[in-house]
ChimeraX commands (.cxc) that place a marker at each C-alpha (Angstrom):
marker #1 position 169.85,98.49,128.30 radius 0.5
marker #1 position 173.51,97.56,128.45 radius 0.5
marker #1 position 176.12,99.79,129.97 radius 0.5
marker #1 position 179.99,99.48,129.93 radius 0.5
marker #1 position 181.37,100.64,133.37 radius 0.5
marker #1 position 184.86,101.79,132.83 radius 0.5
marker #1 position 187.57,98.59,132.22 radius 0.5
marker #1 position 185.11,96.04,133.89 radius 0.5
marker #1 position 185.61,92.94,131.31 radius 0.5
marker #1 position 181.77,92.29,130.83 radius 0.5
marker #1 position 178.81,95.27,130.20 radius 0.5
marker #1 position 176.37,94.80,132.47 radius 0.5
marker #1 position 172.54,95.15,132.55 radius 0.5
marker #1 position 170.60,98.04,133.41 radius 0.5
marker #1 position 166.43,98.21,134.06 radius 0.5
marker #1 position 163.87,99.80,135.87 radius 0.5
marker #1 position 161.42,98.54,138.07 radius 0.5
marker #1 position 158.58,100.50,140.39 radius 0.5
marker #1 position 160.49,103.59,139.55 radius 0.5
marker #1 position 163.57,102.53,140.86 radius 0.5
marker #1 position 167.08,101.50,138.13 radius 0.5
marker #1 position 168.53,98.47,138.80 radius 0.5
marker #1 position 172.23,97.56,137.99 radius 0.5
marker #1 position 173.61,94.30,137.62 radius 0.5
marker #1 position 176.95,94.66,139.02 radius 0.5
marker #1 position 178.42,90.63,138.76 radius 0.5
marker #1 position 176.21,87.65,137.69 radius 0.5
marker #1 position 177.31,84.22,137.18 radius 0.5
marker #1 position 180.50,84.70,140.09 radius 0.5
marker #1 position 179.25,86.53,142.75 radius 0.5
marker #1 position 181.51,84.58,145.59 radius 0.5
marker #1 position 184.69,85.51,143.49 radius 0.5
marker #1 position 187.12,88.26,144.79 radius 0.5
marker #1 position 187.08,90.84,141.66 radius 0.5
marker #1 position 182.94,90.54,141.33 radius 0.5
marker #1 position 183.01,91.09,145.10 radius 0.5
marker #1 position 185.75,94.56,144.83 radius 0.5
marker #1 position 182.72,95.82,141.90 radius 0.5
marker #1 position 180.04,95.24,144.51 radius 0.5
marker #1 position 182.15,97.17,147.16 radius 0.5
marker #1 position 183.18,99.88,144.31 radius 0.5
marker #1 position 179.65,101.04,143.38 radius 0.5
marker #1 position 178.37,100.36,147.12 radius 0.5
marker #1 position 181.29,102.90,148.15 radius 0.5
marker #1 position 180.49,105.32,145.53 radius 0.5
marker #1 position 177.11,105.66,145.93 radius 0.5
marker #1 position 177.59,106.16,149.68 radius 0.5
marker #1 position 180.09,109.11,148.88 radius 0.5
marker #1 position 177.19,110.81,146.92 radius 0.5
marker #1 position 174.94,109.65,149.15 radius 0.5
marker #1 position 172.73,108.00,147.24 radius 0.5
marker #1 position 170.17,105.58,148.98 radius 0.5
marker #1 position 170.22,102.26,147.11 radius 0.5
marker #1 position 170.35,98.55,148.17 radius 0.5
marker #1 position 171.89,95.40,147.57 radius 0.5
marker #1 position 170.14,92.53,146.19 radius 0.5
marker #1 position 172.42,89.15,146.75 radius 0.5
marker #1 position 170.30,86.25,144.82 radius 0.5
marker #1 position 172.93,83.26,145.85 radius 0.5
marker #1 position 169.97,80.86,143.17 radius 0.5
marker #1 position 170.55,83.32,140.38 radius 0.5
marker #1 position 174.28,83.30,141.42 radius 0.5
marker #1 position 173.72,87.57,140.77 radius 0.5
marker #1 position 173.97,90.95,142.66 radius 0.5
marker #1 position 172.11,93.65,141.35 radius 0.5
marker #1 position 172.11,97.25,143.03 radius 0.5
marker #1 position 169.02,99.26,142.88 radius 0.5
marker #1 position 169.02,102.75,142.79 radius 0.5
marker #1 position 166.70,105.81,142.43 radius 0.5
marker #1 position 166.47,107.27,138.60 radius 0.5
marker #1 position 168.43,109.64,137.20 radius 0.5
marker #1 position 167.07,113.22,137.19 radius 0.5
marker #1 position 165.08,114.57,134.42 radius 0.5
marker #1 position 167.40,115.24,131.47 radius 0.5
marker #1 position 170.28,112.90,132.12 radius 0.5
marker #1 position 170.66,109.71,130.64 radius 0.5
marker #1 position 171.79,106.25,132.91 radius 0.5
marker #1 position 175.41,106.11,131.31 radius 0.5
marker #1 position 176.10,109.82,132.37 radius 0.5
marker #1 position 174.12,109.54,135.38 radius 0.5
marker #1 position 175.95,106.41,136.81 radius 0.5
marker #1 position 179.34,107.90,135.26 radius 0.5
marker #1 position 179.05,111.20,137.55 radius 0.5
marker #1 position 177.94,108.93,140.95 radius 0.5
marker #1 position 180.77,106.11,139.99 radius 0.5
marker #1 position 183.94,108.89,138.98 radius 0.5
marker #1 position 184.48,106.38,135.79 radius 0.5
marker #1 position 183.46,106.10,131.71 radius 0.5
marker #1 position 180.03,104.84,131.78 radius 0.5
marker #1 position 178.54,104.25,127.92 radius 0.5
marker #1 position 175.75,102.44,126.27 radius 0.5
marker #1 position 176.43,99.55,124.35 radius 0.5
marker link #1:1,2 radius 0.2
marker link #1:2,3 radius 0.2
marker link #1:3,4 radius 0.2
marker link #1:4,5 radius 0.2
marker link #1:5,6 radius 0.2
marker link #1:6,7 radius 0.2
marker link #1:7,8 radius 0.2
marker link #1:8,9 radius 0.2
marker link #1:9,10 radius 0.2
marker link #1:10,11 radius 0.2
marker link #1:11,12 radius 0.2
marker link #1:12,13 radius 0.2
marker link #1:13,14 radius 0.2
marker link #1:14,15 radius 0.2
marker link #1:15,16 radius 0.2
marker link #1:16,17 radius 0.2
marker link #1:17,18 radius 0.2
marker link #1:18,19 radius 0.2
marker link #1:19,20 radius 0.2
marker link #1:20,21 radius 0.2
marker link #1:21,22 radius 0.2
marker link #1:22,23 radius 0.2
marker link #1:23,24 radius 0.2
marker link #1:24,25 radius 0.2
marker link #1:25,26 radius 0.2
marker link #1:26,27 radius 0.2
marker link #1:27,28 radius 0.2
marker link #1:28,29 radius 0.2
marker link #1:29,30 radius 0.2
marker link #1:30,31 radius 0.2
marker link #1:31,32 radius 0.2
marker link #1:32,33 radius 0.2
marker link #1:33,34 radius 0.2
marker link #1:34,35 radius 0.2
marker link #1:35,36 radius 0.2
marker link #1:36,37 radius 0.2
marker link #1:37,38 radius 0.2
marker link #1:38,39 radius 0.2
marker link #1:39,40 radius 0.2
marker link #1:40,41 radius 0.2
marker link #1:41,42 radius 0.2
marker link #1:42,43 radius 0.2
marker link #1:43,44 radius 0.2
marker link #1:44,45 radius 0.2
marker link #1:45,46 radius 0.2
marker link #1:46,47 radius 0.2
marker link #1:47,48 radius 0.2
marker link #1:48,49 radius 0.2
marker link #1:49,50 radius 0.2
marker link #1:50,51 radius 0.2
marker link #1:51,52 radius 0.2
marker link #1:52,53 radius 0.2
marker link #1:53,54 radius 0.2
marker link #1:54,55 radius 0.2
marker link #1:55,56 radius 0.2
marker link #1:56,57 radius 0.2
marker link #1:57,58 radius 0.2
marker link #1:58,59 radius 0.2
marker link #1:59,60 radius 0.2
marker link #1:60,61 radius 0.2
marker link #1:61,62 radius 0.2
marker link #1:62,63 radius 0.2
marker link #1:63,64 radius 0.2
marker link #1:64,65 radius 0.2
marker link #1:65,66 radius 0.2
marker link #1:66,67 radius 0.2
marker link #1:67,68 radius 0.2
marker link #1:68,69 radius 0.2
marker link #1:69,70 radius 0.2
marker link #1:70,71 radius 0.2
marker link #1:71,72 radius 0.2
marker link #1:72,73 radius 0.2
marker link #1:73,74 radius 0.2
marker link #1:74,75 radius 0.2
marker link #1:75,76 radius 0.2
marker link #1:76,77 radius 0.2
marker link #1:77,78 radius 0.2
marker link #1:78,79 radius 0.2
marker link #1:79,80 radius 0.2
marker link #1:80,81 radius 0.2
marker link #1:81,82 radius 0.2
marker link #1:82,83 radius 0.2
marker link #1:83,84 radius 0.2
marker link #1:84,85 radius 0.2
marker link #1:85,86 radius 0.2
marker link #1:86,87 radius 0.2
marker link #1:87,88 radius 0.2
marker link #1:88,89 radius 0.2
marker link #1:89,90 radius 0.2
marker link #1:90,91 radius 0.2
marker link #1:91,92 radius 0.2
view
């Protein structure tokens, strides 16, 4: 799945793994100031809400990826990561 996260230039990729969703917040710049701010932005949010979730930095795959736990039963991953992130969140 591919999500659109509010006026971010690029969608980005969503997946699960061993229960847990995985975002892919920057790929391909990951040492560049605005991919670094989107890192910081969903890290932030997610510790407002506090939601536990972790940072995978893969410097080879030049990608950072947040993984998350699922949304709850009944809400799908754009509205679910809308609500934590306080910004548009759709499918694409």
């Amino acid at each position: 799945m591919r999500v659109q996260i509010a006026d971010w230039a690029n969608p980005r990729s969503i997946w699960e793994k061993e229960g847990k969703l995985f975002l892919q917040v920057s790929k391909g710049h990951i040492d560049c100031s605005i991919c670094q701010s989107r890192v910081r932005f969903v890290s932030n949010a997610l510790h407002r809400v506090r939601i536990e979730h972790t940072v995978f930095a893969d410097a080879n795959r030049d990608v950072v990826d947040i993984g998350l736990p699922m949304p709850p039963q009944g809400k799908s991953i754009p509205e679910y990561l809308g609500e934590i992130l306080g910004v548009a969140v759709s499918a694409v």
